[in-house]
C-alpha atoms as a printed R data frame, in Angstrom:
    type eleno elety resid chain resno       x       y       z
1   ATOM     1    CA   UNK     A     1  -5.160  25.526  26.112
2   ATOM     2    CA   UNK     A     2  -8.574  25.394  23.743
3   ATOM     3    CA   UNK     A     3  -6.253  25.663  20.946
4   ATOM     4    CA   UNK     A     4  -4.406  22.467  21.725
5   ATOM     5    CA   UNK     A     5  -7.514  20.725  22.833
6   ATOM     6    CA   UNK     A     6  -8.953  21.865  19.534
7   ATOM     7    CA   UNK     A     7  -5.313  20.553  17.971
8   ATOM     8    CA   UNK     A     8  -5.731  17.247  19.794
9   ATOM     9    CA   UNK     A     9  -9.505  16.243  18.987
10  ATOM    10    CA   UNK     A    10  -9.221  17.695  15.218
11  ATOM    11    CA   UNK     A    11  -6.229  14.946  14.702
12  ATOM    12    CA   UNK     A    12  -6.953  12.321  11.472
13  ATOM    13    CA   UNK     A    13  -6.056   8.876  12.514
14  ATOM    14    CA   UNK     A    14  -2.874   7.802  10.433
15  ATOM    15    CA   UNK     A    15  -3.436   6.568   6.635
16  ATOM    16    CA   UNK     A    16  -2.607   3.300   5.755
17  ATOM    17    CA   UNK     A    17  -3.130   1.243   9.030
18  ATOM    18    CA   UNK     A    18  -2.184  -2.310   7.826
19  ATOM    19    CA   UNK     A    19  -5.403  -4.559   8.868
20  ATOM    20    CA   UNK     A    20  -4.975  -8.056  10.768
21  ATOM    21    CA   UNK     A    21  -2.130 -10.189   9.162
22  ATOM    22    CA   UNK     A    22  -0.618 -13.195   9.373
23  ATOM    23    CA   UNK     A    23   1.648 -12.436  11.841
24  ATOM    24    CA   UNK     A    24  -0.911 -11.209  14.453
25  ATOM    25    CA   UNK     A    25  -3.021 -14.519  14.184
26  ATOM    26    CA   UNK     A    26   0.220 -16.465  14.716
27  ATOM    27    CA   UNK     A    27   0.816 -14.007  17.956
28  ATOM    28    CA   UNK     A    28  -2.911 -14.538  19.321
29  ATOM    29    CA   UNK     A    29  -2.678 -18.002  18.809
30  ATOM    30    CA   UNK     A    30   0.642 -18.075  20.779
31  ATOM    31    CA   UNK     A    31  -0.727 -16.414  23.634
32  ATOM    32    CA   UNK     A    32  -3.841 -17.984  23.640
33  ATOM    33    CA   UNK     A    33  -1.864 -21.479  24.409
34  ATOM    34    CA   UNK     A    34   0.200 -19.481  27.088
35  ATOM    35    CA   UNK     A    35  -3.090 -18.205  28.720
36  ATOM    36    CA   UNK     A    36  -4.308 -21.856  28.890
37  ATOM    37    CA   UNK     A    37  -1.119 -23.236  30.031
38  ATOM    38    CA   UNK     A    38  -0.870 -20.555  32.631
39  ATOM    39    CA   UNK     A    39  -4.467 -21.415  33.956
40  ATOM    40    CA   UNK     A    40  -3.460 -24.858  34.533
41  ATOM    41    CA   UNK     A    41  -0.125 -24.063  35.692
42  ATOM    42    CA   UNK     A    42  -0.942 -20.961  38.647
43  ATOM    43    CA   UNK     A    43  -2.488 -21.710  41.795
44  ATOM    44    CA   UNK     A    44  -3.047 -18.868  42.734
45  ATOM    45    CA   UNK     A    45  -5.915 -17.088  40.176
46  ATOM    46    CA   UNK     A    46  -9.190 -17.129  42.030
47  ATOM    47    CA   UNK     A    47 -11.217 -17.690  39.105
48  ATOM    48    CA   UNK     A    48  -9.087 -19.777  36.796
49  ATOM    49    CA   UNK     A    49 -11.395 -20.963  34.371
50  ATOM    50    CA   UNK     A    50 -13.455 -17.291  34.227
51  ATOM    51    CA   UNK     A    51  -9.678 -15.468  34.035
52  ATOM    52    CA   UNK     A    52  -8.506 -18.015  30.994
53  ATOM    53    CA   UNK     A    53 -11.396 -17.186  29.241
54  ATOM    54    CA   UNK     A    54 -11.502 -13.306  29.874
55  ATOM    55    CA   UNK     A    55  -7.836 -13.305  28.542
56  ATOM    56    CA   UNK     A    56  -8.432 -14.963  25.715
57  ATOM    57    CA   UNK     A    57 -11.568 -12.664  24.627
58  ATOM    58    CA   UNK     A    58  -9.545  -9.536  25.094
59  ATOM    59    CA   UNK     A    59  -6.290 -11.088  23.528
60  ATOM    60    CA   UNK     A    60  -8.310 -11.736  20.329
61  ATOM    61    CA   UNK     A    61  -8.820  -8.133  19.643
62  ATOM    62    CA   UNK     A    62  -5.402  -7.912  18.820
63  ATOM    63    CA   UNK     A    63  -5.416  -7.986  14.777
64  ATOM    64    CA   UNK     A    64  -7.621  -5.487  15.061
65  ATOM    65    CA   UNK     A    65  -5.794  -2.832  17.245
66  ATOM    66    CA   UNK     A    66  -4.333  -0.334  13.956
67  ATOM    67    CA   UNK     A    67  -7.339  -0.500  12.291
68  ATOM    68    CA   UNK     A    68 -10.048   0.161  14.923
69  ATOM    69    CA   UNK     A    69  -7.898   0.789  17.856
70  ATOM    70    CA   UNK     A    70 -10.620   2.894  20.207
71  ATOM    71    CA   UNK     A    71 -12.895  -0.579  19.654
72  ATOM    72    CA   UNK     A    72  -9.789  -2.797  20.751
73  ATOM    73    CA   UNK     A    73  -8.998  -0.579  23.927
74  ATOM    74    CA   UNK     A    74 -12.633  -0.500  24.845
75  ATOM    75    CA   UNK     A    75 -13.069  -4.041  24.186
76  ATOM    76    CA   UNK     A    76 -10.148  -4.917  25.703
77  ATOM    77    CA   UNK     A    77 -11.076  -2.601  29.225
78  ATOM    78    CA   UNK     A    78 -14.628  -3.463  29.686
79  ATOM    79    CA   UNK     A    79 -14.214  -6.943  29.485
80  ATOM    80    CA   UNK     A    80 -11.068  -6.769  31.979
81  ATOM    81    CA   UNK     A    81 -12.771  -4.768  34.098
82  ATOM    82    CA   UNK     A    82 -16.075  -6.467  33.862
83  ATOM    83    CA   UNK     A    83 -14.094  -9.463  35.760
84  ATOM    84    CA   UNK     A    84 -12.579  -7.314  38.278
85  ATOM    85    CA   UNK     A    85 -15.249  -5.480  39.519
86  ATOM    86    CA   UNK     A    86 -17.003  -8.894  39.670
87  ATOM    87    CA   UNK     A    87 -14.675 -10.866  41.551
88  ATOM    88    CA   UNK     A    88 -14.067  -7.356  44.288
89  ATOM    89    CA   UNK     A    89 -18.152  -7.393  44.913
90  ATOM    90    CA   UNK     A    90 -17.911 -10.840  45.486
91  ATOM    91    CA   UNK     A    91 -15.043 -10.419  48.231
92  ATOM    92    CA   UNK     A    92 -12.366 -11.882  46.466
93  ATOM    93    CA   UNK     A    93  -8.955 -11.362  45.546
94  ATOM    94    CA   UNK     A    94  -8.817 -10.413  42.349
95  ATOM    95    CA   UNK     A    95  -4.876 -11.728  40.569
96  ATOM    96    CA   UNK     A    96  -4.329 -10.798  36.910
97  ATOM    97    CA   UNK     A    97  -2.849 -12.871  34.451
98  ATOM    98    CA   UNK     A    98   0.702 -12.588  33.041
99  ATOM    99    CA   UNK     A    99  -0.282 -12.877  29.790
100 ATOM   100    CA   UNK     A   100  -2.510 -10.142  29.582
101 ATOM   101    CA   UNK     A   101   0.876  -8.060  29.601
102 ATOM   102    CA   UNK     A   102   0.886  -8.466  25.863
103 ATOM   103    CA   UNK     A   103  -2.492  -6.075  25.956
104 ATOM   104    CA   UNK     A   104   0.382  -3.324  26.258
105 ATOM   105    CA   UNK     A   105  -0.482  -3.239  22.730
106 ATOM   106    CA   UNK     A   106  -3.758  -1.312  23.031
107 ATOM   107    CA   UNK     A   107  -2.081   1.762  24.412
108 ATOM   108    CA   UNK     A   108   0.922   1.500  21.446
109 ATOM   109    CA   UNK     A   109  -1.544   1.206  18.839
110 ATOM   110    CA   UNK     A   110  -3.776   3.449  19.940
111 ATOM   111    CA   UNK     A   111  -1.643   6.494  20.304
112 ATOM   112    CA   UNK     A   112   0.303   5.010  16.847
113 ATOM   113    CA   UNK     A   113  -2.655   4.713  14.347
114 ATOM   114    CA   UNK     A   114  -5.857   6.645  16.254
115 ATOM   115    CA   UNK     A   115  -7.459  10.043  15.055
116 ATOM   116    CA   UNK     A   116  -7.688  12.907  18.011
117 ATOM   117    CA   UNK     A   117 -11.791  11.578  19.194
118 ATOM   118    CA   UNK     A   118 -10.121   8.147  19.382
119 ATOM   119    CA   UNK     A   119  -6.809   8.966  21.437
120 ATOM   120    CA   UNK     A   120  -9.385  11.193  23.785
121 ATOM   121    CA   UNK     A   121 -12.078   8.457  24.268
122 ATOM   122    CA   UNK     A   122  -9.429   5.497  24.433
123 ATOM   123    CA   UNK     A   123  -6.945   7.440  27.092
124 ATOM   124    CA   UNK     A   124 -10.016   8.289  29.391
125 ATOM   125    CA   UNK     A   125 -11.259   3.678  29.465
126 ATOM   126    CA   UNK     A   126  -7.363   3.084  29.910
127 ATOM   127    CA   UNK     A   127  -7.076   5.482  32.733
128 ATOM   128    CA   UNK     A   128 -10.666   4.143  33.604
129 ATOM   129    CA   UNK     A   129  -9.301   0.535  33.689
130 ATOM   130    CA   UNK     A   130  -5.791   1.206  35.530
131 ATOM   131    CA   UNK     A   131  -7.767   2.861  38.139
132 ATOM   132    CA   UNK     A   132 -10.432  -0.237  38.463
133 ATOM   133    CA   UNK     A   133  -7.012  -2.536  38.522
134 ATOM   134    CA   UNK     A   134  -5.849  -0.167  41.200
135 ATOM   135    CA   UNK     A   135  -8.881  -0.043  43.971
136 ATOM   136    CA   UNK     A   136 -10.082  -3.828  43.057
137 ATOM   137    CA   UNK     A   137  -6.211  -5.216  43.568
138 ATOM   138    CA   UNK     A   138  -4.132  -2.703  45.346
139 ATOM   139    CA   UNK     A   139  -1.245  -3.879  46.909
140 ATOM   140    CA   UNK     A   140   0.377  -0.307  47.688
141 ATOM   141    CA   UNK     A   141   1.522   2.559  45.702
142 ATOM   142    CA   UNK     A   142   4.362   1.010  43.878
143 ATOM   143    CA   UNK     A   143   2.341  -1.451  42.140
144 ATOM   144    CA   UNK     A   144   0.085   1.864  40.690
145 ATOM   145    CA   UNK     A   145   3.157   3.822  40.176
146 ATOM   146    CA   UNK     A   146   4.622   1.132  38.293
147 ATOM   147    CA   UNK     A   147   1.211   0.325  36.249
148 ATOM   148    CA   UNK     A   148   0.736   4.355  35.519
149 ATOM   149    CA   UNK     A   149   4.172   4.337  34.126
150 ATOM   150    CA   UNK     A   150   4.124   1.492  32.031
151 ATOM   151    CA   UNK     A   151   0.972   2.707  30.431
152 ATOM   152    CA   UNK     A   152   2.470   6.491  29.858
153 ATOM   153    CA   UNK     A   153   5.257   4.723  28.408
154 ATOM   154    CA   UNK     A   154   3.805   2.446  25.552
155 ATOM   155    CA   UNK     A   155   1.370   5.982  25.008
156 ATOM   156    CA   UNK     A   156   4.859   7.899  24.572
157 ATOM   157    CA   UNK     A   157   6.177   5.166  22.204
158 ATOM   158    CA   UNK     A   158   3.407   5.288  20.088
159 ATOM   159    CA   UNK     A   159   3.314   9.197  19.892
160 ATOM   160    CA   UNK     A   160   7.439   9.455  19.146
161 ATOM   161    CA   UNK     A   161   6.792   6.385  16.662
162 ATOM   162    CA   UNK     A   162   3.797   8.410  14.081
163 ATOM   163    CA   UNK     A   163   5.540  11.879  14.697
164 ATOM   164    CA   UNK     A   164   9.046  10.361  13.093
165 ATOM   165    CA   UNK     A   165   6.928   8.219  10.852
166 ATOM   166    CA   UNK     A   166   4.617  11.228   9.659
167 ATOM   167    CA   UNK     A   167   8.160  13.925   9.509
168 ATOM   168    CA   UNK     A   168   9.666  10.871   7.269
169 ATOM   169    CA   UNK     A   169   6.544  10.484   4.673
170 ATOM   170    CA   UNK     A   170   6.450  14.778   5.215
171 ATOM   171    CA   UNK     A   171   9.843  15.169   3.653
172 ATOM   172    CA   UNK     A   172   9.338  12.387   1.050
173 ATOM   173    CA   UNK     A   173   6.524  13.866  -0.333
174 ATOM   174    CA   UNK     A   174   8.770  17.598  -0.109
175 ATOM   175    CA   UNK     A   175  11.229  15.757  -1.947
176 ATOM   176    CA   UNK     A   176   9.114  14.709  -5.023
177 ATOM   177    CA   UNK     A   177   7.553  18.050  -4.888
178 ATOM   178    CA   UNK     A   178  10.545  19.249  -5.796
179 ATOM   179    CA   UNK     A   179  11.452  16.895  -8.021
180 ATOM   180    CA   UNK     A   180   8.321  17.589  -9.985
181 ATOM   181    CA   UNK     A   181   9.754  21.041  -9.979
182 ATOM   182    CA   UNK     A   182  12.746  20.318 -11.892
183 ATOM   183    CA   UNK     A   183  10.821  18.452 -14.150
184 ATOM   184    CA   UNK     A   184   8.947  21.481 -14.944
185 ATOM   185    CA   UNK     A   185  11.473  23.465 -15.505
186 ATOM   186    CA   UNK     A   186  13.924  20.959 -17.865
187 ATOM   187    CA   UNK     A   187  10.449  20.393 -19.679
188 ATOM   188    CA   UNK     A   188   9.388  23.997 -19.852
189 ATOM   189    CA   UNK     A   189  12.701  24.620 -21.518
190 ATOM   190    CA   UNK     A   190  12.495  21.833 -24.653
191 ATOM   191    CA   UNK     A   191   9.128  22.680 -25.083
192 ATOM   192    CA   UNK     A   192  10.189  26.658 -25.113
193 ATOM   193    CA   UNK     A   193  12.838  25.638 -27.811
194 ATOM   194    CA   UNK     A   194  10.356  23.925 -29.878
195 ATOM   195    CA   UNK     A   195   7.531  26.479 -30.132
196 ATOM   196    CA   UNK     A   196  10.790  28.884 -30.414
197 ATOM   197    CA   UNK     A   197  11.670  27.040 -33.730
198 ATOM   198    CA   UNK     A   198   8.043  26.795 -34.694
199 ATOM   199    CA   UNK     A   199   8.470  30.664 -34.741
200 ATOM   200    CA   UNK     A   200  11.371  30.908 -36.843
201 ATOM   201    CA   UNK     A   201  10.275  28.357 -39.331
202 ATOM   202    CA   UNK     A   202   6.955  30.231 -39.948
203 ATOM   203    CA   UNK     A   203   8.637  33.863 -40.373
204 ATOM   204    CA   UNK     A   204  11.383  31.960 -43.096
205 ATOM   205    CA   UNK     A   205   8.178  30.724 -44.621
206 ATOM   206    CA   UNK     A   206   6.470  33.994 -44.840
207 ATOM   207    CA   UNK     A   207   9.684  35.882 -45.943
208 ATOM   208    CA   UNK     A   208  10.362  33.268 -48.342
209 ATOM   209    CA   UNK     A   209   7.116  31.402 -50.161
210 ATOM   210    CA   UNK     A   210  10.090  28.896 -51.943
211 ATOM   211    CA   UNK     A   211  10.575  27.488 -48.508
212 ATOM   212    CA   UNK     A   212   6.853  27.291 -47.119
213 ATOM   213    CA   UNK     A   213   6.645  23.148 -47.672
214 ATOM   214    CA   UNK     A   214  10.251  22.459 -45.937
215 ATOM   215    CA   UNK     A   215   9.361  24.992 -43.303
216 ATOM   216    CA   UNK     A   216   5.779  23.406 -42.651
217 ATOM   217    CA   UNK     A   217   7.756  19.983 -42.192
218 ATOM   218    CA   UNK     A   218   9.683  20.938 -39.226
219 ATOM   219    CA   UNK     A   219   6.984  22.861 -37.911
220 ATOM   220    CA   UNK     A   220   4.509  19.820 -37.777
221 ATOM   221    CA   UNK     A   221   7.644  17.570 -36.373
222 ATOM   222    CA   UNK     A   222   8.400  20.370 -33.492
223 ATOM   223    CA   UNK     A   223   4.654  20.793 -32.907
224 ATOM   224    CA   UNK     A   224   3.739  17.259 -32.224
225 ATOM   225    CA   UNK     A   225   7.328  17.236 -29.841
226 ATOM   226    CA   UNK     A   226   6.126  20.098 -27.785
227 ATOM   227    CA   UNK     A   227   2.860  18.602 -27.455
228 ATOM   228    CA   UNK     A   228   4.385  15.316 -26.399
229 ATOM   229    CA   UNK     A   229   6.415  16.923 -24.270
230 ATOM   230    CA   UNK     A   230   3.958  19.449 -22.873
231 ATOM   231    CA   UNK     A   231   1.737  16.047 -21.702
232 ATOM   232    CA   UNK     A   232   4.751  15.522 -18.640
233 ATOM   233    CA   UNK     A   233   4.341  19.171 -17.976
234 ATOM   234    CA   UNK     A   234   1.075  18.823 -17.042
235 ATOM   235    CA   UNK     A   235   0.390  18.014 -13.172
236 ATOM   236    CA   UNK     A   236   3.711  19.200 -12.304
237 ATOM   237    CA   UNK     A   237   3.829  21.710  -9.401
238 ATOM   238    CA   UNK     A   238   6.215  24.629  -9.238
239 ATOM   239    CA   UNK     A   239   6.153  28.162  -7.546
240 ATOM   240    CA   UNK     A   240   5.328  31.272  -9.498
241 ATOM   241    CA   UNK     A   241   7.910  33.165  -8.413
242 ATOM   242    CA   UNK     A   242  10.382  31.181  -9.982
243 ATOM   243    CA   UNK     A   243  13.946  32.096 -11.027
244 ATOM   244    CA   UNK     A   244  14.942  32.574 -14.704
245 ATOM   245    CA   UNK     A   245  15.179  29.660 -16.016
246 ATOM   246    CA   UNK     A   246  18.496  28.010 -17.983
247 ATOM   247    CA   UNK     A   247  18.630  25.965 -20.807
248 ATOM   248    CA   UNK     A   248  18.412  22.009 -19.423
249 ATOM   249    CA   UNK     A   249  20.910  19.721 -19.952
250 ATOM   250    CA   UNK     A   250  20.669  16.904 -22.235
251 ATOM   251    CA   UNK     A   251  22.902  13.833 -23.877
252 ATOM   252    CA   UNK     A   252  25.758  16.184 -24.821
253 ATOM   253    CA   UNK     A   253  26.273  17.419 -21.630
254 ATOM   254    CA   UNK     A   254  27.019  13.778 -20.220
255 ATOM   255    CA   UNK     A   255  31.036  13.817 -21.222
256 ATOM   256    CA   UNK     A   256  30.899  16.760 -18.534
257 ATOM   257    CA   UNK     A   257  30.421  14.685 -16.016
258 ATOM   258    CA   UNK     A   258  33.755  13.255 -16.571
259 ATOM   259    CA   UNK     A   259  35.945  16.351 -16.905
260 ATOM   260    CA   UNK     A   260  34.298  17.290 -12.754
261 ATOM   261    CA   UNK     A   261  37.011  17.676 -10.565
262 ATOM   262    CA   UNK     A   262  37.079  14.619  -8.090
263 ATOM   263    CA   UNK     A   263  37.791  11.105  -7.084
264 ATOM   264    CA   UNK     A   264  36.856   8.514  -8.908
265 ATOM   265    CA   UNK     A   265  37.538   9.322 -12.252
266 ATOM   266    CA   UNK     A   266  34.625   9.057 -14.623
267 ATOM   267    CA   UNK     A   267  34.042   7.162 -17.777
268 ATOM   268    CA   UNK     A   268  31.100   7.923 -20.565
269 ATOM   269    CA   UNK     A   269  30.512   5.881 -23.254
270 ATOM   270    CA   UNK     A   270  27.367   6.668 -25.531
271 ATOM   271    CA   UNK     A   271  26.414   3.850 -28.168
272 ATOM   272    CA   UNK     A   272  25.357   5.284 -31.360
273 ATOM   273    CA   UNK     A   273  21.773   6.017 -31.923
274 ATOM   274    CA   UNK     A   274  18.948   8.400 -33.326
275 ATOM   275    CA   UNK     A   275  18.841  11.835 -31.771
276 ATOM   276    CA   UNK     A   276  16.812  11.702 -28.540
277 ATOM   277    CA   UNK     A   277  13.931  13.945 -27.495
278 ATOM   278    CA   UNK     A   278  15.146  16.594 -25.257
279 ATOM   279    CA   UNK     A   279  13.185  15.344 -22.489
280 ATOM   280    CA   UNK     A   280  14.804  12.024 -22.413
281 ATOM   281    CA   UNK     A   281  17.716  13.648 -23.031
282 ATOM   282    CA   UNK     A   282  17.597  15.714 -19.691
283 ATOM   283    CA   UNK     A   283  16.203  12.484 -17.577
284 ATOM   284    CA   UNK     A   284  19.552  10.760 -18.648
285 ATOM   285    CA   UNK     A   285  21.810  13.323 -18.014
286 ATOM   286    CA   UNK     A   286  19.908  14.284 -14.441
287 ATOM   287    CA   UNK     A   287  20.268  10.430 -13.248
288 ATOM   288    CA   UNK     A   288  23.521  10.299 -14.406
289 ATOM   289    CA   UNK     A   289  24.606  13.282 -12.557
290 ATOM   290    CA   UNK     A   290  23.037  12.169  -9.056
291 ATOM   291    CA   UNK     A   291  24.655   8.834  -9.396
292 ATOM   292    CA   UNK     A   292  28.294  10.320 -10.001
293 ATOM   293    CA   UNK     A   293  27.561  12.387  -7.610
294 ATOM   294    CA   UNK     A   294  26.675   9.544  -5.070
295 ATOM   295    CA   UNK     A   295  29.702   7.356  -6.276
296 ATOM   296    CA   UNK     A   296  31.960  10.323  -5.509
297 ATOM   297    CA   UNK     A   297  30.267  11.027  -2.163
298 ATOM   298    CA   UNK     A   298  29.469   7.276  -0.709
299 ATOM   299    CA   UNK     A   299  31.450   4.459  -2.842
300 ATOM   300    CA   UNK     A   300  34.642   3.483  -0.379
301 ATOM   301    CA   UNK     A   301  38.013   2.995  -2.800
302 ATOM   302    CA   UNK     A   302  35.940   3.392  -5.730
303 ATOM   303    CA   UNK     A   303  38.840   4.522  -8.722
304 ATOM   304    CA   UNK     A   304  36.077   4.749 -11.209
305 ATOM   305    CA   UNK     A   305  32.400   5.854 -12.156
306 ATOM   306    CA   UNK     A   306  31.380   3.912 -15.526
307 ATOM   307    CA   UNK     A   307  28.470   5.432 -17.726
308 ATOM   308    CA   UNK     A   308  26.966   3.722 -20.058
309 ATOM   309    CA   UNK     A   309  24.002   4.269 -22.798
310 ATOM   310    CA   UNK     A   310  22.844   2.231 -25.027
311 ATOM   311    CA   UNK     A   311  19.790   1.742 -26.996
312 ATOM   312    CA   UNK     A   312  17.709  -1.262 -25.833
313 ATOM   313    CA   UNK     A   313  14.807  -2.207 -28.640
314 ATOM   314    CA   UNK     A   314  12.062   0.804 -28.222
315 ATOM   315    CA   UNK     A   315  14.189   1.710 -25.543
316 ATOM   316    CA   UNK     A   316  17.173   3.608 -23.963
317 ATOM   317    CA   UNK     A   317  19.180   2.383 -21.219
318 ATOM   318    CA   UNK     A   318  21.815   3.427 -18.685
319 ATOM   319    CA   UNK     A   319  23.842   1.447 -16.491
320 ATOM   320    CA   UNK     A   320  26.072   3.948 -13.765
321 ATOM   321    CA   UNK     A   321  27.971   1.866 -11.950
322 ATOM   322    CA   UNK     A   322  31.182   2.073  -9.593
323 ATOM   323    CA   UNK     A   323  33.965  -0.694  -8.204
324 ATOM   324    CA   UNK     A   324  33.737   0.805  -4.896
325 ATOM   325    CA   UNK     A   325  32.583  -0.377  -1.443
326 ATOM   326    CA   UNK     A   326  28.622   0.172  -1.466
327 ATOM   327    CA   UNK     A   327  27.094   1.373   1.570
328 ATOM   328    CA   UNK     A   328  23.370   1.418   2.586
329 ATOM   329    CA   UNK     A   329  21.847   4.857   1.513
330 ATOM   330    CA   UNK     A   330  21.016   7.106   4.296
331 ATOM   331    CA   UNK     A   331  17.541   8.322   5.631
332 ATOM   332    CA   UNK     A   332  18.301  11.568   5.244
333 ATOM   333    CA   UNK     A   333  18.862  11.734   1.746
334 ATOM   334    CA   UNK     A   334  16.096  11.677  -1.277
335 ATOM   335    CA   UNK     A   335  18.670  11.228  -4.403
336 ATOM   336    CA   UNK     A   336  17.241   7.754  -5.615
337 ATOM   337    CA   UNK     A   337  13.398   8.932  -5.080
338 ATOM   338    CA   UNK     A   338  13.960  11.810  -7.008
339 ATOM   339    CA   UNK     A   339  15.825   9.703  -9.515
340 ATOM   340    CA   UNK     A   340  12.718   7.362  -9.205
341 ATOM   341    CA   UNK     A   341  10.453  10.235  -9.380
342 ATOM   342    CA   UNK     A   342  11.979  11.612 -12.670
343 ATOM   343    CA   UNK     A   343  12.252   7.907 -14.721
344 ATOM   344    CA   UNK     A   344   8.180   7.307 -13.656
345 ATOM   345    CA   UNK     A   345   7.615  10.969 -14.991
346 ATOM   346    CA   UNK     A   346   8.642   9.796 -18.589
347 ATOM   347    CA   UNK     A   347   7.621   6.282 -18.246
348 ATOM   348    CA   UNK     A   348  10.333   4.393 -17.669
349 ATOM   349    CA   UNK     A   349  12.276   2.742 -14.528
350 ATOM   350    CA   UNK     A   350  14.918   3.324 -12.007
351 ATOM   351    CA   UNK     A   351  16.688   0.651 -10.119
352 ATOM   352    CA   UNK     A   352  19.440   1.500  -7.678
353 ATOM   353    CA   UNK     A   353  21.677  -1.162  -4.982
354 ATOM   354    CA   UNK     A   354  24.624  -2.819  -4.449
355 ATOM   355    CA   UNK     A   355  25.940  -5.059  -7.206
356 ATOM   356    CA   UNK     A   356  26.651  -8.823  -7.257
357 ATOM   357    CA   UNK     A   357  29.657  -8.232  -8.708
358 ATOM   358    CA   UNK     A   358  30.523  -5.218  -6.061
359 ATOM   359    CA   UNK     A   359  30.334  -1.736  -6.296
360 ATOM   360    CA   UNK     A   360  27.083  -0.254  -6.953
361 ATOM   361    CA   UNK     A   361  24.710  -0.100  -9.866
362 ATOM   362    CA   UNK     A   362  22.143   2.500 -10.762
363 ATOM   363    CA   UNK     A   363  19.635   0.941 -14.269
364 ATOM   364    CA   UNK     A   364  17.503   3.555 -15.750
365 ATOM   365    CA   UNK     A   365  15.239   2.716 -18.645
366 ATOM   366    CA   UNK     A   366  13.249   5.413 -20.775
367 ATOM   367    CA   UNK     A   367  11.132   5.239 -23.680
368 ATOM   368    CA   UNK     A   368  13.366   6.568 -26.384
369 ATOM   369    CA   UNK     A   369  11.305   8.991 -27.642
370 ATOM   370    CA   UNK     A   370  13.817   9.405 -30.521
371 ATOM   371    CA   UNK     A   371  13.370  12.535 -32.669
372 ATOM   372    CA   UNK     A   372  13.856  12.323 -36.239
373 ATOM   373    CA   UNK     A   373  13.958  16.168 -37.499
374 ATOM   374    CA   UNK     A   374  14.984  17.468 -41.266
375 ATOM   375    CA   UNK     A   375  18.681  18.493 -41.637
């Protein structure tokens, strides 16, 4: 039990709780015109003018109730039950306003957004303030029944909203972890095969002094590729125990992706260029790979998968797209951020959705990174 107290009031509030915004000054201002209309409108409020005005104090808290939603409960429960309290020591009947329904909000946002102190603090005034609405107005136990559930209701919303909300940004973040992984590991392999042939070249030019000045050539040109390449490496997470590790795939393996078993056929065309740095290389042939992949599993009546690369200026550019049916991608897959992930790792972009022409088109552009080595 004094763990999950402990669990409870230890709880950070949730990141990135959008402040006021347009759309909740349009709402306030909404209500606010239904408060006054309903002021004018009901007979029945004992204190019209002191309820209008009560309402639209505590509906004006609103905007605020993501950021500072312990202030807007409070706010919104003192002043509420300020007026109650009043109108019960002064023998009256004390009638609540329909409008103040829309204060449902408090609850929502305060289960949605607040840290563990703030849930704790703001459940005690809301249970404070349904019980003042009970003894000052009670009209039998159906009434409280009914109040006590609506309350544990908007609570429960709020709760089942940030646990989906937090699992969702949870496996996002898994995904690019992993991501970053694989980016480790194609990167730790071109940068393996460059100080590999940085090895060789300096042995040839110890065994043989004739070829010292060639061999110091290629060394400089794979020296200042590794180091490049060794600046994406940097930051990237990955386990220790990791598996042994297989040489990535680059631009040659791309026509591979055509001879894979499965419907819709595939089509590669590669426009002449300069040889590509491995790295690029890999990035081109990893997006390329998802998005035949995706074609083959999501595109309805596609009969083909079209590849294209071409250079682009200072640039190198793929366009993957199929004739099929495109369908929305699913929340349970992380393809496209880890496609994303991969093309912001080498400084370049990723685009992905359905085509105006039909079908669906994934656009990556990289920095070419072209490598031009001795033959």
């Amino acid at each position: 039990m004094q763990r999950t107290l402990g669990a409870i009031w230890n709880r950070p509030s949730v990141p990135g709780a959008p402040p006021p915004r347009r759309a909740d000054v349009a709402l306030v201002a909404v209500l606010v015109v239904c408060a006054v209309l309903e002021g004018v409108l009901r007979t029945d409020l004992t204190w019209p003018v002191a309820s209008v005005a009560v309402t639209v104090a505590v509906l004006c808290v609103l905007p605020w109730r993501r950021t500072h939603p312990v202030a807007a409960v409070a706010a919104g429960t003192v002043v509420g039950s300020t007026l109650e309290i009043t109108q019960h020591a002064a023998g009256l009947e004390t009638v609540g306003m329909i409008t103040q329904a829309a204060l449902i909000l408090l609850p929502y946002a305060l289960y949605r957004w607040g840290s563990g102190p703030a849930i704790v603090v703001g459940t005690v005034l809301l249970v404070t303030g349904a019980a003042v609405s009970v003894v000052t107005g009670w009209s039998g136990p159906g009434d409280a029944i009914g109040g006590a559930v609506v309350l544990v209701l908007a609570m429960s919303i709020g709760e089942t909203v940030r646990q989906r909300v937090t699992a969702r940004a949870r496996l996002l973040e898994e995904a690019r972890a992993r991501e970053r992984e694989r980016i480790a590991r194609d990167l730790h392999d071109t940068v393996a095969h460059h100080v590999s042939a940085i090895a060789v070249r300096a042995q040839a030019g110890q065994v043989a002094p004739e070829t010292a000045i060639e061999s110091l050539g290629v060394i400089e040109t794979e020296a200042r590729r590794a180091l490049a390449e060794m600046r994406f490496v940097v930051g990237a997470l990955r386990d220790d125990g990791s598996p042994a590790l297989q040489p990535a795939p680059g631009m040659d393996d791309l026509t591979t992706l055509a001879a894979d078993d499965g419907v819709p056929a595939v089509v590669v065309r590669v426009d002449a260029m300069d040889a590509l740095d491995d790295a690029t290389g890999t990035a081109l042939y990893r997006v390329a790979q998802e998005s035949v992949a995706n074609a083959r599993r999501h595109a309805r009546g596609a009969t083909c998968v079209d590849v294209v690369v071409e250079a682009d200026g200072d640039d190198v550019r793929m366009r993957v797209h199929d004739d099929g049916a495109a369908t929305a991608p699913g929340h349970g897959g992380f393809g496209l951020v880890g496609m994303a992930e991969r093309a912001a790792a080498l400084g370049g972009t990723c685009t992905a959705g359905p085509d105006p022409a039909g079908g669906w088109t994934v656009d990556l552009t990289l920095p070419a990174g072209r490598a031009r080595l001795p033959r």
